[in-house]
C-alpha positions in Angstrom: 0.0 0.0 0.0 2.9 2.0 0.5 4.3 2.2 -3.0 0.9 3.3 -4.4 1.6 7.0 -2.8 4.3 7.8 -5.4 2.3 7.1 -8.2 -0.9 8.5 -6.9 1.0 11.9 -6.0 2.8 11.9 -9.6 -0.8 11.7 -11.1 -2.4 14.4 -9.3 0.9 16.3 -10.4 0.1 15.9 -13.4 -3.3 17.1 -13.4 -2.8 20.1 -11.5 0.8 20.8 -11.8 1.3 22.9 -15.3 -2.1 25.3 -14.5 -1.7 28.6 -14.2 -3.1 29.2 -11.0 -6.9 30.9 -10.5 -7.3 29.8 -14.3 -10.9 28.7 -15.1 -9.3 25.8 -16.5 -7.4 25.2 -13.3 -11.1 25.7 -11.3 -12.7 22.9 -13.2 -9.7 20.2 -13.0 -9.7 20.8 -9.6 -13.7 20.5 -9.6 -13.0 17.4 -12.0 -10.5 15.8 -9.1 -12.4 16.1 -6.6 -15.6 14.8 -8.2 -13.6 11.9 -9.1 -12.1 11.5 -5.9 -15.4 11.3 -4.3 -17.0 9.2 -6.8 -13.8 6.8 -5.8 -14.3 6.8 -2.3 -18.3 6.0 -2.7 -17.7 3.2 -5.1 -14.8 1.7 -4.2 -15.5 1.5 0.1 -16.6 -2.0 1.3 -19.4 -2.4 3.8 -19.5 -0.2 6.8 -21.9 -2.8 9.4 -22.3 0.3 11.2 -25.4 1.4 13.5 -27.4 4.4 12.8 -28.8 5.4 15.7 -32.4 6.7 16.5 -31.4 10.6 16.9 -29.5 10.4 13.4 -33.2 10.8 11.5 -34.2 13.6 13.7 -30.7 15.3 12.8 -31.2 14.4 8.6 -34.8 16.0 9.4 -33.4 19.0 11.8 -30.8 19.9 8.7 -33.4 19.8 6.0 -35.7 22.2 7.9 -33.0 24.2 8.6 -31.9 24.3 4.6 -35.6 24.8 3.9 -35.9 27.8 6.2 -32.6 29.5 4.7 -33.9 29.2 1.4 -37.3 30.9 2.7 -35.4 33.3 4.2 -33.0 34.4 1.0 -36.1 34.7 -0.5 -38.0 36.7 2.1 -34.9 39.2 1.6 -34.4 39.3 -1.6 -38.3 38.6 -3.0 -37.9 42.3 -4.5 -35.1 41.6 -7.0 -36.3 38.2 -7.6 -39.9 39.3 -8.7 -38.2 42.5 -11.0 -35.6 39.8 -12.3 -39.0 37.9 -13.8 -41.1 40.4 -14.2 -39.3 42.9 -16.3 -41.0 44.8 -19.3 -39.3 44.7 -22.5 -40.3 47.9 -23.4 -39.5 50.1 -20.4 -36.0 48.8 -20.9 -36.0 50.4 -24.5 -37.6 53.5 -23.5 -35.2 54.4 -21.0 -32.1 53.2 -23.5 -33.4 56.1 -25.8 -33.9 58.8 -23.1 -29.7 58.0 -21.7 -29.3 58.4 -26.0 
């Protein structure tokens, strides 16, 4: 298991290594590794046998509400900007182009 760290770390070198740094390019391969890196750890772990206890669904349930209400609340804050975003007339946007003309 040892000698697969040398290999492993000359890959990921190899990947990342001749980006220029804060490059979109660079953004997504380093998107693209991790993706991949997590899609290796899901597929490639055995079995766990591992309990779940009783409180874990109230926590799953307690973090979904809390997401929910976030969500709610963005909205609730920015409802304004939303509702001008989607309900913007075509033609008051042409108007005021020729008045600044």
């Amino acid at each position: 298991m040892a000698c697969l760290g040398q290999p492993v770390r000359a890959f990921l070198r190899s990947l990342v290594g001749n980006l220029e740094r804060g490059s979109m390019t660079h953004i997504k391969r380093i998107f693209g590794l991790f993706g991949l890196t997590t899609l290796a750890f899901v597929l490639l772990t055995g079995d766990a046998h591992a309990y779940i206890d009783t409180s874990t669904g109230s926590y799953i349930v307690q973090i979904l509400l809390a997401g929910l209400m976030g969500i709610m609340l963005t909205l609730k804050v920015f409802w304004r900007q939303v509702k001008a975003y989607f309900s913007k007339d075509k033609t008051t946007n042409d108007k005021s182009e020729d008045k600044t003309d």
